[in-house]
Every structure is written in structure tokens, then in C-alpha cells.
N, C-alpha and C positions, 0 to 999 in steps of 0.2 A: 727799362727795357724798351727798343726800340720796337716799335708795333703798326704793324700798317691795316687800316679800318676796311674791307670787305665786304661784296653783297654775294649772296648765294644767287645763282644763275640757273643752277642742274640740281634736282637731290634723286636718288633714284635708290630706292630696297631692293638690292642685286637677287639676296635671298633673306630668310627671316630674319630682321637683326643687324645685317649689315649694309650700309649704307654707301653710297659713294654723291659723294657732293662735288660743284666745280664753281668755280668761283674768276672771274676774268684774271688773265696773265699778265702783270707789268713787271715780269723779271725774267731775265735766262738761269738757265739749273741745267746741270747734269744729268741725267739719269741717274739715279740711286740719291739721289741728293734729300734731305729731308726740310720741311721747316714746323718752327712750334705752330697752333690754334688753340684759340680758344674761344669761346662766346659769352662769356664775362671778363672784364678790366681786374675782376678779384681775384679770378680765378688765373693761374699760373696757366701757360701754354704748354700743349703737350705734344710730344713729338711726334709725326707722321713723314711715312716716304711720300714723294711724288709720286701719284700712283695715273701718268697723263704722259703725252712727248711733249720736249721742248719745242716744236712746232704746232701743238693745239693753241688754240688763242686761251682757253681756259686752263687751270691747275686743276686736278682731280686730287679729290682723299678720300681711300677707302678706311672704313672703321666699323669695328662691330660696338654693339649696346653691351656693357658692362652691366646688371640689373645697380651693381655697389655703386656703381662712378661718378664722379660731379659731375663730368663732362658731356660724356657719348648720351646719357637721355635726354639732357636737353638739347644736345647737337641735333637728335634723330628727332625731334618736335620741332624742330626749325622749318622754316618757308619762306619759299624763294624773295627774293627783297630785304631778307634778316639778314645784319651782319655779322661776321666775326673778323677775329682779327688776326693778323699772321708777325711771324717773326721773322726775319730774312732767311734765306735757301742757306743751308749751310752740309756737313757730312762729306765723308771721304769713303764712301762705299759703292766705290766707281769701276764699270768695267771696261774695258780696252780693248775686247774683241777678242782677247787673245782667249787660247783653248782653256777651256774651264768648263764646269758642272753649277749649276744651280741649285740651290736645296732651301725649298719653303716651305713653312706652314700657315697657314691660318689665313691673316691679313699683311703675314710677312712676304706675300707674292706681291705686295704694291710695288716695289721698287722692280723687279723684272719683268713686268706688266710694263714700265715705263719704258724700261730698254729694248723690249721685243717692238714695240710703236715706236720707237724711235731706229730702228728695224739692226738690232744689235741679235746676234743670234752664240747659245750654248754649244758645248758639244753636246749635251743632255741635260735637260730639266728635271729632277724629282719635288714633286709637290706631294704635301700629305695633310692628311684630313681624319676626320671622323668617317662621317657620312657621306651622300654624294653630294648635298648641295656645298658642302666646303671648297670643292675645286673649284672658287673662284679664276672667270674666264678661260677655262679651260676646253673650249670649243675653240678660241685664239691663239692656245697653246698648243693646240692638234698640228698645225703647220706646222711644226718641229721637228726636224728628224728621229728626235729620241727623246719622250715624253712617257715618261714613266707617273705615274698615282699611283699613292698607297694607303690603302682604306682601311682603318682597323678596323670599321664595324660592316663595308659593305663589300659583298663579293661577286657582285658583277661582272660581264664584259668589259676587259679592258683596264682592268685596275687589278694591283696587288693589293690582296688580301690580309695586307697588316702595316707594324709602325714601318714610317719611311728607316730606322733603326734597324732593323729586321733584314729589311732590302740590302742596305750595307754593310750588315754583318754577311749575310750571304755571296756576296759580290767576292768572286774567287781572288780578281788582281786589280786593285784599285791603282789607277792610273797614277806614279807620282811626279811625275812631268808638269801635270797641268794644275791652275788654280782651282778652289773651291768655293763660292760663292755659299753663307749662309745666309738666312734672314726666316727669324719666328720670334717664337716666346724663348726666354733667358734657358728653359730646361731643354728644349732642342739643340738649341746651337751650342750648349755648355756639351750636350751627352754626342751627337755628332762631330765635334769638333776633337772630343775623347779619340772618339770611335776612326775617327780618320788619322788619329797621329800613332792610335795603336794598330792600325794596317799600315804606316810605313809616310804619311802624307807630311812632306815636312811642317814646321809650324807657320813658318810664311808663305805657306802655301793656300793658307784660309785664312780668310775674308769672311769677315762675321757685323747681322748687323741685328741687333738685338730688340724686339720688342715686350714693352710692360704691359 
């Protein structure tokens, strides 16, 4: 596999657990675009969105600490000067501007984090979470016209008080004109992606991009 050697430049604990590291740019990417990492030559690379614009001079990768994983614990014991190593930009989870919806969970708001900084903009964002610290960059995401959070466990100002699933089951007339962007864990995008063909969304009409 082709692999290119890397120093960490930025590491930064957004909130408990997850990280975001940057590492200097010498390549162009799309937005949504991904490439493998890893910080052993043993260890297989695993995949990550761009979570930076193609105008930062650094690449950014957000990732949470798995307690199971090879990877994410010793990634999050890293410092600055450690390397890792990356795989070429590769991924077709690319958007074009055109009218669409957004829909993340977790660490799956890396690739639209990229597109909003490279100043690409939704007709409406849903991001969903547990608690509040999960709304990753979500002070960045306020600029939006239509920024929706849905919090299973938190009921604050400002947030819907359940699964992002809930919100769209409720949604009287889901738009079917436009695209739908997804990106989380395989049971999000598998049960939304349901959930939107059984309100009428055709199948090419979603854009899914799947995190392990």
C-alpha cells in the first residue's frame, strides 16, 4: 500500500474522547473526500473524512477513542512531532451545491464541517447526538439558515428532544426534489436511508457515507 510518513502539527480534545489532529497539506481533496491513518506500518489504515478546507495549509481528522480499538488510543497518546502515516484522498461523497439536506451523527459531521469551511452551504443541516457535548462544531453550524440538533438525552434550548429518526418521522412532507446527504455509524444511515425511501425519497436521491 502506498503510504505517505507524516508529523502531527495540532492535536486538540474538542470534547472528552475526541480528538482532532492536523497534520501539514501536500495534496488537493474535495470536500467529503476521505484518506486511510494509521500510527503503526502493522497496523492497517483506517478510514477518515477530511474534516479541514482544501485551502488550510494543514488536513484535519476528527476521531473519537474506541476504549476496544488498536488505533484511536494510541492515536489520542500522540504528540506533536509523532508520526503517522496516510493513504492517498480518495471517496465520492461529494457535494455540488445543489439543494440537499445534511444528516450526521457523531464523528460523521467531519466531511460537512469540511464543506461548510470551504464555504459550501445545505438547504438544512440535521445533526444528532446523545448529549450536548456531541454537537461537534456546532457554534459554526449556527450560521446556517436551518440547523436543526436532536438530542436523545438532552432537552434544552434549542435542540430537539430526541433520535434525529423521530424528527423525520414527524416531518409532514419530505422534500423529494432534492438530494440527501448522509454520514454516521452503518445503523443511522442503514435506518434513515429506510426512513427516507419510505416517505417517497427516490433511491438516488441519497448519498450515504458510512462510518465503523
Amino acid at each position: 500500500m502506498d503510504l505517505q510518513k507524516v508529523s502531527i502539527l495540532n492535536k486538540q480534545e474538542i470534547t472528552p474522547n475526541v480528538f482532532l489532529i492536523e497534520f501539514k497539506r501536500t495534496f488537493n481533496f474535495i470536500p467529503g473526500q476521505i484518506i486511510g491513518l494509521t500510527n503503526n506500518l502493522d497496523l492497517p489504515p483506517r478510514l477518515y473524512s477530511i474534516c479541514s478546507s482544501p485551502a488550510n495549509k494543514n488536513i484535519a481528522i476528527l476521531f473519537n477513542v474506541k476504549s476496544d480499538g488498536k488505533l484511536t488510543p494510541p492515536l489520542a497518546d500522540t504528540k506533536l512531532g509523532d508520526s503517522v502515516w496516510i493513504t492517498p484522498v480518495q471517496g465520492k461523497f461529494i457535494f455540488n451545491n445543489e439543494p440537499s439536506w445534511w444528516i450526521a451523527t457523531g464523528t460523521g459531521i467531519a466531511p460537512f464541517y469540511s464543506m461548510l469551511k470551504s464555504g459550501q452551504r445545505p438547504l438544512k443541516l440535521i445533526q444528532g447526538g446523545r448529549a450536548i457535548d456531541d454537537f461537534y462544531f456546532s457554534n459554526e453550524f449556527k450560521q446556517l439558515p436551518d440547523y436543526i440538533k436532536c438530542s436523545s438525552q438532552y432537552a434544552g434550548e434549542g435542540f430537539y428532544n430526541s433520535r434525529l429518526t423521530k424528527y423525520l418521522k414527524e416531518y409532514t412532507h419530505l422534500p423529494t426534489d432534492i438530494n440527501y446527504y448522509l454520514c454516521g455509524s452503518a445503523e443511522m444511515v442503514v435506518d434513515v436511508r429506510n426512513l427516507l425511501i419510505c416517505k417517497g425519497i427516490p433511491f438516488g436521491n441519497i448519498i450515504t457515507e458510512i462510518y465503523f
